[in-house]
PDB file of N, CA, C and O in Angstrom:
ATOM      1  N   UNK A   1      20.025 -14.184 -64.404  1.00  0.00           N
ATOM      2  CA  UNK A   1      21.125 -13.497 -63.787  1.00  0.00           C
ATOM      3  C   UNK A   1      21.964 -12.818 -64.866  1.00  0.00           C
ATOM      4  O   UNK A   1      22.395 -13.524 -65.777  1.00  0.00           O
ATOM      5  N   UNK A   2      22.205 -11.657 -64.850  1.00  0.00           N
ATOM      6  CA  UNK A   2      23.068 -10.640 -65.735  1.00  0.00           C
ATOM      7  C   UNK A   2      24.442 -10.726 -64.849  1.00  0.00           C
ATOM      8  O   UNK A   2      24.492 -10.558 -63.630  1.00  0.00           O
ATOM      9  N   UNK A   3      25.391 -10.979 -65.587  1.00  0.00           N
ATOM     10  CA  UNK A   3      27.014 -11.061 -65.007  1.00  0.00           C
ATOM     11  C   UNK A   3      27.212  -9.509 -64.932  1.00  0.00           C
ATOM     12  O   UNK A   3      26.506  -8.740 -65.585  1.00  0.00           O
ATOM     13  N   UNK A   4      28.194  -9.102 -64.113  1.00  0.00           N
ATOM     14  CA  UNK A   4      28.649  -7.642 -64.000  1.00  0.00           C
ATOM     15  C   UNK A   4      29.608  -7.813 -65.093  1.00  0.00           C
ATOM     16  O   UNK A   4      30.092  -8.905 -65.394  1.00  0.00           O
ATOM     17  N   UNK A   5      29.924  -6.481 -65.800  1.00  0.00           N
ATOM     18  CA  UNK A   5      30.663  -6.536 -66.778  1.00  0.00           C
ATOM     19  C   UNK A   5      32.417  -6.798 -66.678  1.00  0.00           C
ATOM     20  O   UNK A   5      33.103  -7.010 -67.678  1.00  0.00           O
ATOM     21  N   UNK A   6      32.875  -6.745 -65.499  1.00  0.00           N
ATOM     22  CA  UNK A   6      34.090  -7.064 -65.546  1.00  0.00           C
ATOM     23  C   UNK A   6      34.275  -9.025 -65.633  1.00  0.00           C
ATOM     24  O   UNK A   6      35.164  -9.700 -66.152  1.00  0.00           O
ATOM     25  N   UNK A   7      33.183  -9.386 -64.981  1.00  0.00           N
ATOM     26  CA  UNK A   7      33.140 -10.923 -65.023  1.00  0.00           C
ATOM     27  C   UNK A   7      32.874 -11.018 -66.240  1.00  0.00           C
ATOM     28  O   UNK A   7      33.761 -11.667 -66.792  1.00  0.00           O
ATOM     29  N   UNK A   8      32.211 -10.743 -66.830  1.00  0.00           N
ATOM     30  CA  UNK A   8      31.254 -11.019 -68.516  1.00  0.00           C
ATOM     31  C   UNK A   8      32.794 -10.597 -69.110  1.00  0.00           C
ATOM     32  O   UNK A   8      33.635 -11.397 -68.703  1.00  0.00           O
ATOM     33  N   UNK A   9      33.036 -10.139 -69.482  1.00  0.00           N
ATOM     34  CA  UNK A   9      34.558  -9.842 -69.849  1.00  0.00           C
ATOM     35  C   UNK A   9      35.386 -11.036 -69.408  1.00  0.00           C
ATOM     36  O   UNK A   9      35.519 -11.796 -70.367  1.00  0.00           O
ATOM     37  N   UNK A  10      35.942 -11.449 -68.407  1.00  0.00           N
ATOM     38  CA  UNK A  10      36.772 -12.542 -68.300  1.00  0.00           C
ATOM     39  C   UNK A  10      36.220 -13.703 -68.390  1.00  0.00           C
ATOM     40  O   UNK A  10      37.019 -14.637 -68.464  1.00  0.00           O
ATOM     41  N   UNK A  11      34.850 -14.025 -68.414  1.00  0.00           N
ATOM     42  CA  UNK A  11      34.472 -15.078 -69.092  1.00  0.00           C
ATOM     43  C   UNK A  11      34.116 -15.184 -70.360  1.00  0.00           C
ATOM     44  O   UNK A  11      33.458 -16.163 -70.713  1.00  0.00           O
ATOM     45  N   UNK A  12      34.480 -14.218 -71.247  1.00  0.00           N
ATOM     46  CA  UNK A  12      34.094 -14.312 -72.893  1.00  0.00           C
ATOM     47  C   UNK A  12      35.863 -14.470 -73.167  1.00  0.00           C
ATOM     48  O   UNK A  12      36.331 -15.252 -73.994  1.00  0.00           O
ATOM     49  N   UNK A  13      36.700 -13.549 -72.282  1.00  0.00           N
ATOM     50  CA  UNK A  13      38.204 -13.812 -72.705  1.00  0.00           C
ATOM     51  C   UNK A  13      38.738 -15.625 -73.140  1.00  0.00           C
ATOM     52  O   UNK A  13      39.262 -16.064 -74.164  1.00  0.00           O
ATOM     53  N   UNK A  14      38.259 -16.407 -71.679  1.00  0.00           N
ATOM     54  CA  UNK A  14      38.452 -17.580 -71.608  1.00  0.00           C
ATOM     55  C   UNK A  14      37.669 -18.417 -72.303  1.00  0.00           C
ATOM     56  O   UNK A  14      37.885 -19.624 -72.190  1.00  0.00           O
ATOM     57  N   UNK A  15      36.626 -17.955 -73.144  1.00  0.00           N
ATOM     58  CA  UNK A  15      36.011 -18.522 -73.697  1.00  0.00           C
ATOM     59  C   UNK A  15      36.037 -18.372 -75.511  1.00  0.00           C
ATOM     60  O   UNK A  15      35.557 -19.010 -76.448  1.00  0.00           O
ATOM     61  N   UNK A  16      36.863 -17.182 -75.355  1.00  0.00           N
ATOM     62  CA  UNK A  16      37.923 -17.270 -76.923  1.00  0.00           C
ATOM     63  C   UNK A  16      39.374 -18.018 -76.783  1.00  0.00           C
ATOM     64  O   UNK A  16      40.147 -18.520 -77.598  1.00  0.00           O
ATOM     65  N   UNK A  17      39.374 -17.933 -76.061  1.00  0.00           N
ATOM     66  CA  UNK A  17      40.929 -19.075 -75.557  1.00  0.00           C
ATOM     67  C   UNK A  17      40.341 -20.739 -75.837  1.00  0.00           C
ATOM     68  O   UNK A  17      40.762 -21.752 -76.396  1.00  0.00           O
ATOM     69  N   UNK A  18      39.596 -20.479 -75.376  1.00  0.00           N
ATOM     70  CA  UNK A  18      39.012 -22.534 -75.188  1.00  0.00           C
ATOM     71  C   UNK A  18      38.119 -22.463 -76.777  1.00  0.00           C
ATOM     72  O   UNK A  18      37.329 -23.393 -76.934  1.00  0.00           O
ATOM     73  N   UNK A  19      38.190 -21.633 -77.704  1.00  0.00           N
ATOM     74  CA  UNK A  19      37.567 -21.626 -78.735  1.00  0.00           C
ATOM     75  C   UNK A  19      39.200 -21.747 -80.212  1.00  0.00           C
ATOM     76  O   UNK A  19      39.335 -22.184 -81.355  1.00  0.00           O
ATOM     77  N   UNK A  20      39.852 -21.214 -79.415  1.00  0.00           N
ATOM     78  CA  UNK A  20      41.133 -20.940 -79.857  1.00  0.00           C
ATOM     79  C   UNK A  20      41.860 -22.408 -79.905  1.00  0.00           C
ATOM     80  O   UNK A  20      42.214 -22.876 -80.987  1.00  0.00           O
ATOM     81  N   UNK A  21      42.100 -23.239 -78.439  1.00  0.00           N
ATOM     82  CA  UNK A  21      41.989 -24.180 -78.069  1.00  0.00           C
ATOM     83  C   UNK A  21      41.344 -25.521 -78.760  1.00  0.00           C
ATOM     84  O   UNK A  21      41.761 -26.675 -78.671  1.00  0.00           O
ATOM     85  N   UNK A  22      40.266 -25.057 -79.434  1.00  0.00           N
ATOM     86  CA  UNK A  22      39.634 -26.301 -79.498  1.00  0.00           C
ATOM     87  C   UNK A  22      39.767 -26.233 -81.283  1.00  0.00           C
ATOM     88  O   UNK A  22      39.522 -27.227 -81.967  1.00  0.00           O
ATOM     89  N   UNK A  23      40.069 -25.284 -81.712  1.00  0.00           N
ATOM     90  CA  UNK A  23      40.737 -25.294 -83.569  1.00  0.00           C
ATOM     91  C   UNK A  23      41.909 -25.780 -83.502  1.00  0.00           C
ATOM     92  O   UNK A  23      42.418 -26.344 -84.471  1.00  0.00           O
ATOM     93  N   UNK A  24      42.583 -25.624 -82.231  1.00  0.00           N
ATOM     94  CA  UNK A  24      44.227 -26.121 -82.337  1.00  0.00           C
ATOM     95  C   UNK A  24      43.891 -27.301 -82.340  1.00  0.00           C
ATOM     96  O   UNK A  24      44.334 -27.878 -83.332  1.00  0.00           O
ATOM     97  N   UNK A  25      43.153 -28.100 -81.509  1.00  0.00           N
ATOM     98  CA  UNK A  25      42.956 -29.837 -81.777  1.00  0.00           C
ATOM     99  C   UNK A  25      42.218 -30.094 -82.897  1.00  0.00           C
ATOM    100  O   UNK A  25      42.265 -31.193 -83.451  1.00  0.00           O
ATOM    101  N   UNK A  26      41.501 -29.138 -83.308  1.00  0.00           N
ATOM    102  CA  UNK A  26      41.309 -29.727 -84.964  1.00  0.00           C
ATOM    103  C   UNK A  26      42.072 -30.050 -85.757  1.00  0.00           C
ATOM    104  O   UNK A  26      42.116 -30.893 -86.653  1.00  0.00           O
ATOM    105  N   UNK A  27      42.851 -29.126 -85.270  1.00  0.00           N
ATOM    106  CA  UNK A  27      43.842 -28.457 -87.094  1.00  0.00           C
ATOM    107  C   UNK A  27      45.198 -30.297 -86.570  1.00  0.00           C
ATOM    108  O   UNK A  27      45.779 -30.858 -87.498  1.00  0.00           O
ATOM    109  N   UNK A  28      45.355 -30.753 -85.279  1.00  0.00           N
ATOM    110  CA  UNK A  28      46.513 -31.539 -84.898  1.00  0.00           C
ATOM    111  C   UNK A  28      45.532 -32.903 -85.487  1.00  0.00           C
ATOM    112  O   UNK A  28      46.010 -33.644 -86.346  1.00  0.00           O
ATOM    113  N   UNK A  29      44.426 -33.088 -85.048  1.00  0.00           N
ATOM    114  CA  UNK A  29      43.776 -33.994 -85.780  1.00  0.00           C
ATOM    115  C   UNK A  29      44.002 -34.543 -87.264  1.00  0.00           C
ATOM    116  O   UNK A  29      44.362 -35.643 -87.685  1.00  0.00           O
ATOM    117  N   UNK A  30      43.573 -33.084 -88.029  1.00  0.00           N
ATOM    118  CA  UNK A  30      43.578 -33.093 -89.631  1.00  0.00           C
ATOM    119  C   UNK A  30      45.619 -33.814 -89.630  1.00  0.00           C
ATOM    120  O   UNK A  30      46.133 -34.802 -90.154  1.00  0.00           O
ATOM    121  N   UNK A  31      45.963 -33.118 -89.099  1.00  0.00           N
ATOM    122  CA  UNK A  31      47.865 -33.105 -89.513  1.00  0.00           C
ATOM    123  C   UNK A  31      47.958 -34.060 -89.100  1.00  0.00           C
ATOM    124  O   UNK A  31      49.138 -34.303 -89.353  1.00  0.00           O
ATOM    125  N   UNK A  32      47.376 -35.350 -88.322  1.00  0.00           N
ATOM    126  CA  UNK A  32      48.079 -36.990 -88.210  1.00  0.00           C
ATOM    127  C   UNK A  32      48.854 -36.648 -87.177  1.00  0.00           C
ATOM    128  O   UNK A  32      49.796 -37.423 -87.016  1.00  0.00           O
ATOM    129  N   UNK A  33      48.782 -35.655 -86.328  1.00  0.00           N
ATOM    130  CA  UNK A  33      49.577 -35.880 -84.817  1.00  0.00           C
ATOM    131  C   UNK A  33      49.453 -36.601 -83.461  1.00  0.00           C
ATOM    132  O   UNK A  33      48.350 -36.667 -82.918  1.00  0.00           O
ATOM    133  N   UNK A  34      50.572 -37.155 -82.883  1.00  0.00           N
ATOM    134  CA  UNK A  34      50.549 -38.171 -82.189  1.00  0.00           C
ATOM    135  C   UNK A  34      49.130 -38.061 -81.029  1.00  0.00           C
ATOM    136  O   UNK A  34      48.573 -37.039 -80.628  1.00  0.00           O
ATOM    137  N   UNK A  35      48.866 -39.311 -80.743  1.00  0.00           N
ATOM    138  CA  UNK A  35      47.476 -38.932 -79.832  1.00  0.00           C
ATOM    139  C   UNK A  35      48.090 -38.600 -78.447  1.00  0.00           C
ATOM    140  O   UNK A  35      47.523 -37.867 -77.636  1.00  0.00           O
ATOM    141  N   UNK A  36      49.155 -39.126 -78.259  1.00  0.00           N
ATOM    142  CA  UNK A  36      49.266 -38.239 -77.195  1.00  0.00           C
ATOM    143  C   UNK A  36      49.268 -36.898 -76.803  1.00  0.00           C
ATOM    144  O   UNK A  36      48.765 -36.393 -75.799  1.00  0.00           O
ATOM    145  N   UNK A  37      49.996 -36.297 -77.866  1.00  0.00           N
ATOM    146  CA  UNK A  37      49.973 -34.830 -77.840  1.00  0.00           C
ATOM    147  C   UNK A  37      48.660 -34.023 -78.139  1.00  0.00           C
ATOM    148  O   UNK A  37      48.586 -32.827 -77.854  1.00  0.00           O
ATOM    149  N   UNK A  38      47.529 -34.776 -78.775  1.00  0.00           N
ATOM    150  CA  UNK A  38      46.395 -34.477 -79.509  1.00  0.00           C
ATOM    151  C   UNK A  38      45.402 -34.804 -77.593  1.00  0.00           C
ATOM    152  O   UNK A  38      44.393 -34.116 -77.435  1.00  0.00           O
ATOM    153  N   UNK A  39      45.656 -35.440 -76.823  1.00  0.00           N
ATOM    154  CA  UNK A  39      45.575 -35.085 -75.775  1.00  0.00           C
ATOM    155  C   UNK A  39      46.082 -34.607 -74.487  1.00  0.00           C
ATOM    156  O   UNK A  39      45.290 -34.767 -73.558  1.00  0.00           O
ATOM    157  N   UNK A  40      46.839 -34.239 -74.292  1.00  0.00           N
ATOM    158  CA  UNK A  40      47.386 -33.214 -73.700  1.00  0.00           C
ATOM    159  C   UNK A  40      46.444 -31.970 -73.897  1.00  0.00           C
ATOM    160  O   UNK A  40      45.926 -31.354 -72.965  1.00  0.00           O
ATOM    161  N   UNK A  41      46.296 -31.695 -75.176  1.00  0.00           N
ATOM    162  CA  UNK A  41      45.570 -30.553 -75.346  1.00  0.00           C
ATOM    163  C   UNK A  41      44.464 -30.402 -74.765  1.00  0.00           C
ATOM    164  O   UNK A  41      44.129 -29.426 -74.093  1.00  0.00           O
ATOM    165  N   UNK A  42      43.635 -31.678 -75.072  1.00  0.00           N
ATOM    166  CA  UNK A  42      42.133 -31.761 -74.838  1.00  0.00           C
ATOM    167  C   UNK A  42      42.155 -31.782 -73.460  1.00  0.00           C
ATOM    168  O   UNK A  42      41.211 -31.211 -72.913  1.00  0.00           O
ATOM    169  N   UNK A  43      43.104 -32.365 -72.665  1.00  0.00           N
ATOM    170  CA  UNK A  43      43.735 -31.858 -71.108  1.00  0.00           C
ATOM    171  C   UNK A  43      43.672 -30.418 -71.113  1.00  0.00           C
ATOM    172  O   UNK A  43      42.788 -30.244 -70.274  1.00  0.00           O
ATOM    173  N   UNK A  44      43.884 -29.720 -71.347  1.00  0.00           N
ATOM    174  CA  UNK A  44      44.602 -28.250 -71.526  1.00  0.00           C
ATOM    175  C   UNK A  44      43.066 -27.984 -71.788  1.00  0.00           C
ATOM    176  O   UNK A  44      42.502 -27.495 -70.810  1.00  0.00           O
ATOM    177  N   UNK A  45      42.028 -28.262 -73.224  1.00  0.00           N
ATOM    178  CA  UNK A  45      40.592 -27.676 -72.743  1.00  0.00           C
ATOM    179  C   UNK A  45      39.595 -27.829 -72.071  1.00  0.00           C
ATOM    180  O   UNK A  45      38.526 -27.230 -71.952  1.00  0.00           O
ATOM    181  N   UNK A  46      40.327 -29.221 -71.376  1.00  0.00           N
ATOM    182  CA  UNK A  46      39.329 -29.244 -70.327  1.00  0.00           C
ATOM    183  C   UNK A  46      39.406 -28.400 -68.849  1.00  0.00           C
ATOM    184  O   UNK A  46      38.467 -27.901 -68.230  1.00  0.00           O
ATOM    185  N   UNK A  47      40.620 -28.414 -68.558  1.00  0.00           N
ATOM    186  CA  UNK A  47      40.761 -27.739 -67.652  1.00  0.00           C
ATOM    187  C   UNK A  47      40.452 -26.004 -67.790  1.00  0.00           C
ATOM    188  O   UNK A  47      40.249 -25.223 -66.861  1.00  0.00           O
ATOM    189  N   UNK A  48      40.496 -25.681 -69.391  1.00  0.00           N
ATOM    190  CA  UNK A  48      40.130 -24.317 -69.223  1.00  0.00           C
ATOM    191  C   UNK A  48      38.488 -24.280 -69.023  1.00  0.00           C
ATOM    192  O   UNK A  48      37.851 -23.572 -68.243  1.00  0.00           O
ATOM    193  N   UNK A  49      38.173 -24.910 -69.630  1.00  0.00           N
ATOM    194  CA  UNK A  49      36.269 -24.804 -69.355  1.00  0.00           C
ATOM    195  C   UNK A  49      35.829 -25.182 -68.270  1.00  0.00           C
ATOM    196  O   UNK A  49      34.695 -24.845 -67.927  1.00  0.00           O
ATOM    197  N   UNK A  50      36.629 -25.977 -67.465  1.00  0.00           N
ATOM    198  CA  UNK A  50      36.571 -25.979 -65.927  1.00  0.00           C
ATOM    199  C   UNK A  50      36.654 -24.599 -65.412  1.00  0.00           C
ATOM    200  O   UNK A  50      35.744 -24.215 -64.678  1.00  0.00           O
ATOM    201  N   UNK A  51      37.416 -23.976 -65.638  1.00  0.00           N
ATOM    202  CA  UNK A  51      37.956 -22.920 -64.892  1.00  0.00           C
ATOM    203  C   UNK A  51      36.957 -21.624 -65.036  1.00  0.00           C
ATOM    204  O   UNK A  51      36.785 -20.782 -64.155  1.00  0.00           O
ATOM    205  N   UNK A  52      36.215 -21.642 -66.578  1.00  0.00           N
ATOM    206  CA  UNK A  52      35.524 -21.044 -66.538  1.00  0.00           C
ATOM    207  C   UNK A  52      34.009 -21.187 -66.488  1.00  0.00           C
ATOM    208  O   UNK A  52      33.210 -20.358 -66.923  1.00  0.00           O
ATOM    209  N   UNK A  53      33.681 -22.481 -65.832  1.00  0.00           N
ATOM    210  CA  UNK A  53      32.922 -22.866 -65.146  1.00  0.00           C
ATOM    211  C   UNK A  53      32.939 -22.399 -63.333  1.00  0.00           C
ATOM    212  O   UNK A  53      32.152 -22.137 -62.423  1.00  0.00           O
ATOM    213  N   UNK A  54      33.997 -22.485 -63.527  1.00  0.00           N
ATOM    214  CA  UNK A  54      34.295 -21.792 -61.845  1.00  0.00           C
ATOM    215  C   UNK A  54      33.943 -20.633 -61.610  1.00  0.00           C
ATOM    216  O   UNK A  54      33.246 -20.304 -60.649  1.00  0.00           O
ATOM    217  N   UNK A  55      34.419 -19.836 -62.525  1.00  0.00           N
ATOM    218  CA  UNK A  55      34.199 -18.522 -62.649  1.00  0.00           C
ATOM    219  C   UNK A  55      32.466 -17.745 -62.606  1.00  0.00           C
ATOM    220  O   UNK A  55      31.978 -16.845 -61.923  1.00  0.00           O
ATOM    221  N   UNK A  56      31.910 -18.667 -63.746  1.00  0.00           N
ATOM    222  CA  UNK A  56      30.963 -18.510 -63.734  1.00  0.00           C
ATOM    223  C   UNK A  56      29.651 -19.231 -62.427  1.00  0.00           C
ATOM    224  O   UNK A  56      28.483 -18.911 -62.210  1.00  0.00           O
ATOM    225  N   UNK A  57      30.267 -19.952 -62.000  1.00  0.00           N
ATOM    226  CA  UNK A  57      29.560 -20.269 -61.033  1.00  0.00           C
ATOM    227  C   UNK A  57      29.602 -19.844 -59.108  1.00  0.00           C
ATOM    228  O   UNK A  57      28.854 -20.054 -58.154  1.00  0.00           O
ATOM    229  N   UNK A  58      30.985 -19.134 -59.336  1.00  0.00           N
ATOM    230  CA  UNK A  58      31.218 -18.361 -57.970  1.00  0.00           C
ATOM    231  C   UNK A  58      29.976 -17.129 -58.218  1.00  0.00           C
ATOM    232  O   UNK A  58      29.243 -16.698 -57.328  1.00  0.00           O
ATOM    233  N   UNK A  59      29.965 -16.771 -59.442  1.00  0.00           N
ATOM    234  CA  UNK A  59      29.042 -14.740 -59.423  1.00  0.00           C
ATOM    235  C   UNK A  59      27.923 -15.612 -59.692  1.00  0.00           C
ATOM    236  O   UNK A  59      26.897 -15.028 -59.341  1.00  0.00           O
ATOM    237  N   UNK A  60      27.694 -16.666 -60.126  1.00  0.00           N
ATOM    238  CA  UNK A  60      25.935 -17.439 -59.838  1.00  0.00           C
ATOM    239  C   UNK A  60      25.592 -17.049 -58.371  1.00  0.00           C
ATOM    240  O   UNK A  60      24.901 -16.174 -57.849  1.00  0.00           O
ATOM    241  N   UNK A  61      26.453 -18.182 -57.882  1.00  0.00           N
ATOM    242  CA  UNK A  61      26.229 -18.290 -56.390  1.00  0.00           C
ATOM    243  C   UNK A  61      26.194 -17.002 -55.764  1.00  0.00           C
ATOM    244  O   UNK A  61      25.130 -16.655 -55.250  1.00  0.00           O
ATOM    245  N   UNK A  62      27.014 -16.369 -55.729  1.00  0.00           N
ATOM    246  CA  UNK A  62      26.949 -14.791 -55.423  1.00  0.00           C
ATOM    247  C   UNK A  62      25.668 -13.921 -55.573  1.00  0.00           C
ATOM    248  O   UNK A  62      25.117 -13.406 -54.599  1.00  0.00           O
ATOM    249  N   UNK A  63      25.245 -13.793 -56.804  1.00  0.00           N
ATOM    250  CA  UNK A  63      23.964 -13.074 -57.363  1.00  0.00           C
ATOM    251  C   UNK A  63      22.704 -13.679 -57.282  1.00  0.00           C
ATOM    252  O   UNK A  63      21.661 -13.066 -57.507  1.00  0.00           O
ATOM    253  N   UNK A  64      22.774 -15.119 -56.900  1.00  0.00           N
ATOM    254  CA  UNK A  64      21.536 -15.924 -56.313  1.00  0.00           C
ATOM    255  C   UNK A  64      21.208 -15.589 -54.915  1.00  0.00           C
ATOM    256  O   UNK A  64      20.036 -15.448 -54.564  1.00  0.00           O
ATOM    257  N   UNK A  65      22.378 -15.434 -53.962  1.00  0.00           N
ATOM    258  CA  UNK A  65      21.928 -15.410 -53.018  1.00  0.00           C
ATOM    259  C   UNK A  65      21.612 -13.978 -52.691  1.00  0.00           C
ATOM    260  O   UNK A  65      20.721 -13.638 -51.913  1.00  0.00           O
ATOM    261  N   UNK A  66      22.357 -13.219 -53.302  1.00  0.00           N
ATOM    262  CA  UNK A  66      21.901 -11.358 -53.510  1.00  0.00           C
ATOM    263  C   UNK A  66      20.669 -11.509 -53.783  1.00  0.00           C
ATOM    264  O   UNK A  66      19.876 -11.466 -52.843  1.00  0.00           O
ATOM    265  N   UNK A  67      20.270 -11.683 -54.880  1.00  0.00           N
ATOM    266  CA  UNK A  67      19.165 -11.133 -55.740  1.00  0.00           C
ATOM    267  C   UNK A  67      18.560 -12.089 -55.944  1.00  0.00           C
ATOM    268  O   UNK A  67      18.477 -12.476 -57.110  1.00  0.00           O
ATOM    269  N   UNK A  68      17.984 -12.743 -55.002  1.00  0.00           N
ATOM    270  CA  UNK A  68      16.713 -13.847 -55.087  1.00  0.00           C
ATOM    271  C   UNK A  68      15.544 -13.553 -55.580  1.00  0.00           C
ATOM    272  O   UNK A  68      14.762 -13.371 -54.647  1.00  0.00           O
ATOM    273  N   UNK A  69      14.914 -13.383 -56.865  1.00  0.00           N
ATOM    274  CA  UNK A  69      13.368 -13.089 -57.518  1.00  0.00           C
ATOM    275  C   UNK A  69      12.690 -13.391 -56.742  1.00  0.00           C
ATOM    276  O   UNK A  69      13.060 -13.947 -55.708  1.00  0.00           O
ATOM    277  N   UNK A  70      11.030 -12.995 -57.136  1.00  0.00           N
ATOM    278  CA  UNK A  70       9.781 -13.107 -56.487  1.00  0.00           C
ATOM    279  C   UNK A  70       9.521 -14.525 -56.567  1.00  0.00           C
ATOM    280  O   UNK A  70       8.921 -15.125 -55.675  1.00  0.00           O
ATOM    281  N   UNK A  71       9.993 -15.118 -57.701  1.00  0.00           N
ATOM    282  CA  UNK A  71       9.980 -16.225 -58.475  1.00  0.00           C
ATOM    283  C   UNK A  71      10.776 -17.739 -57.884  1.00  0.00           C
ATOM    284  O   UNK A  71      10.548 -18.921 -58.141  1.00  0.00           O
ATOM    285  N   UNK A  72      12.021 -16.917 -56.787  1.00  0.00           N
ATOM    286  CA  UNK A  72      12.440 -18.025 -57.032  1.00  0.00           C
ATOM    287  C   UNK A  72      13.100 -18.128 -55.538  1.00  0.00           C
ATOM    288  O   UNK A  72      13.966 -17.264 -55.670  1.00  0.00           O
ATOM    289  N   UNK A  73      13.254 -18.601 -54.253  1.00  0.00           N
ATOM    290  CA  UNK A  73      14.129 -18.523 -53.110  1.00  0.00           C
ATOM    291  C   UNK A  73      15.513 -18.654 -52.767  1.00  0.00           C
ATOM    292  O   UNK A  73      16.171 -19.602 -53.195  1.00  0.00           O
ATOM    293  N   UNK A  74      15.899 -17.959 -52.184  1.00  0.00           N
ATOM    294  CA  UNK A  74      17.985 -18.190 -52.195  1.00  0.00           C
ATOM    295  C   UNK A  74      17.972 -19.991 -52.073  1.00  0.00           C
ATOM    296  O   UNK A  74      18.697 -20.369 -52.994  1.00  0.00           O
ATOM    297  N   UNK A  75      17.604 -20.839 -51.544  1.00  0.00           N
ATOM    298  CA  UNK A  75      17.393 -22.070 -51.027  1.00  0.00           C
ATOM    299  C   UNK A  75      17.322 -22.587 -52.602  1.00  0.00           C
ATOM    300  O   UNK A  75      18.208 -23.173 -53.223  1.00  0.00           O
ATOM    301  N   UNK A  76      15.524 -22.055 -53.232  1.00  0.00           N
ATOM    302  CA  UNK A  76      15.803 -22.534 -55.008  1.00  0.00           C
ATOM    303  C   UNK A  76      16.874 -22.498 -55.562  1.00  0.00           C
ATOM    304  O   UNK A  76      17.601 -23.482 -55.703  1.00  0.00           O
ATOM    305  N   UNK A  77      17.111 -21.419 -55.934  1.00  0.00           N
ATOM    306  CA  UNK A  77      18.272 -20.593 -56.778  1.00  0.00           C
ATOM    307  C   UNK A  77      19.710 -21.366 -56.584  1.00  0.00           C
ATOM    308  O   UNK A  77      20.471 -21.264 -57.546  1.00  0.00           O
ATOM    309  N   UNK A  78      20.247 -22.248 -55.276  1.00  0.00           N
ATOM    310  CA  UNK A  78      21.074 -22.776 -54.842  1.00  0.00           C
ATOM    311  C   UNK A  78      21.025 -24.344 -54.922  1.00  0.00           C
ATOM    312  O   UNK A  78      21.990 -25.055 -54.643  1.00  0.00           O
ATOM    313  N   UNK A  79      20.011 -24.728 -55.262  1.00  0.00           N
ATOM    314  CA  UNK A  79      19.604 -25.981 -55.425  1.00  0.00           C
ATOM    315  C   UNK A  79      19.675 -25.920 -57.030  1.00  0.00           C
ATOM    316  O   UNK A  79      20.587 -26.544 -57.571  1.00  0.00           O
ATOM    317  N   UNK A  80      18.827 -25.253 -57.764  1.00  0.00           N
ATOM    318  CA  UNK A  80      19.086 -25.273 -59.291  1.00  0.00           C
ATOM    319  C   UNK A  80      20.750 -25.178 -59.618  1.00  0.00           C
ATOM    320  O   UNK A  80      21.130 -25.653 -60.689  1.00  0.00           O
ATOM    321  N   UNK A  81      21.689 -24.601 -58.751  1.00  0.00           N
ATOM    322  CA  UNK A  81      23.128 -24.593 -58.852  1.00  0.00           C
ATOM    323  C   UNK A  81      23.776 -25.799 -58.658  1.00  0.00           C
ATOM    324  O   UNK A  81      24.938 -26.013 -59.002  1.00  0.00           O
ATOM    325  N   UNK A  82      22.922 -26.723 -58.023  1.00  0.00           N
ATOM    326  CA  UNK A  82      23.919 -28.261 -57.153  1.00  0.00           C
ATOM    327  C   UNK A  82      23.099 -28.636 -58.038  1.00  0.00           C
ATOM    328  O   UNK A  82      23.881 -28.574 -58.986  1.00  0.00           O
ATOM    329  N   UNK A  83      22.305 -28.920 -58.414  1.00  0.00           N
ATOM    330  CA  UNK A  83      21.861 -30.269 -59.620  1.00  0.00           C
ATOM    331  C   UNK A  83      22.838 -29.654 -61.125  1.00  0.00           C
ATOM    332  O   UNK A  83      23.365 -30.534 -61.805  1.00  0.00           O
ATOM    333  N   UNK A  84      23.011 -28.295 -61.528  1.00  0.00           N
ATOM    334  CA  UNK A  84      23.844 -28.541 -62.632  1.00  0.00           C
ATOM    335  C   UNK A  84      25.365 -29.428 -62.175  1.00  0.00           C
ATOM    336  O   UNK A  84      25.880 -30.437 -62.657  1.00  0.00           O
ATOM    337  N   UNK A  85      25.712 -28.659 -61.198  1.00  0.00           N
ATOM    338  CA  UNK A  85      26.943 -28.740 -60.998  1.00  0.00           C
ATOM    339  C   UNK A  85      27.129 -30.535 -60.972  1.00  0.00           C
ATOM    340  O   UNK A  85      28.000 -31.026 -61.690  1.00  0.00           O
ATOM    341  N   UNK A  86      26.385 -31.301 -60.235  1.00  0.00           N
ATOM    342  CA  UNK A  86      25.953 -32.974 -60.073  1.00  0.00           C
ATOM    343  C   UNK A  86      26.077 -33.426 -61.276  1.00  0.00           C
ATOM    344  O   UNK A  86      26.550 -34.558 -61.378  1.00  0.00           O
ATOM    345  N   UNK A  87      25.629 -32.561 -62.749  1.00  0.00           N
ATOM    346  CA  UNK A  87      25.570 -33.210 -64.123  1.00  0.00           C
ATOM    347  C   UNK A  87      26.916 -33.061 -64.751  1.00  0.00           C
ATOM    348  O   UNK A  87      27.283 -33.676 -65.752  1.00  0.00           O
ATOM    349  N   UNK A  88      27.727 -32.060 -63.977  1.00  0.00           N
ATOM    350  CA  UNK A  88      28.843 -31.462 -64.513  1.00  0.00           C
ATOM    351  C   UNK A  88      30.015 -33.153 -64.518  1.00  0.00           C
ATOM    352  O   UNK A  88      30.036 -33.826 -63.488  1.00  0.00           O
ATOM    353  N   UNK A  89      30.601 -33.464 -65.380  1.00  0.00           N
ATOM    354  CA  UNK A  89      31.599 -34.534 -64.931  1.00  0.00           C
ATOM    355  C   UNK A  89      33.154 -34.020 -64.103  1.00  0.00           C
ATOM    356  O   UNK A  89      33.894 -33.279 -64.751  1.00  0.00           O
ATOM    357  N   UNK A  90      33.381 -34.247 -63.348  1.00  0.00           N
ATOM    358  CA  UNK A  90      34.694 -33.968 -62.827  1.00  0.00           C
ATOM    359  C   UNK A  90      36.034 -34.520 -63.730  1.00  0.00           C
ATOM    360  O   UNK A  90      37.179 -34.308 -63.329  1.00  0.00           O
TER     361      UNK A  90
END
């Protein structure tokens, strides 16, 4: 599945944010900052990679059931979507 480019765009945005995100808990690590605050953050990246898990999995679902290959049935294509999502932790 090829993302349309306005999605591919807001999922590379959020995915320099949660990259951005995840040096800031390095750098609080290295500096001896309180663990609470050192999670909060990791709160803060989890919920962004959630989100862009969402993202990316609404234009899955979308473009699976559009554009079902020779290869593969809307029924497949939707089932390969619920077993990731099953591995995904909430």
């Amino acid at each position: 599945m090829v993302l349309p480019p306005q999605a591919q765009e807001e999922i590379l945005t959020r995915m320099r944010r949660i990259e951005g995100q995840a040096r800031g808990v390095q750098r609080m690590v290295r500096e001896g900052r309180d663990c609470l605050e050192i999670l909060t953050q990791l709160a803060s990246l989890r919920s962004a990679a959630y989100g862009a898990s969402v993202l990316l999995t609404k234009h899955y679902a979308i473009q699976c059931l559009q554009n079902a290959d020779d290869h593969e049935s809307p029924e497949q294509a939707v089932q390969g979507l619920v077993d990731v999502l099953l591995r995904t932790p909430h």
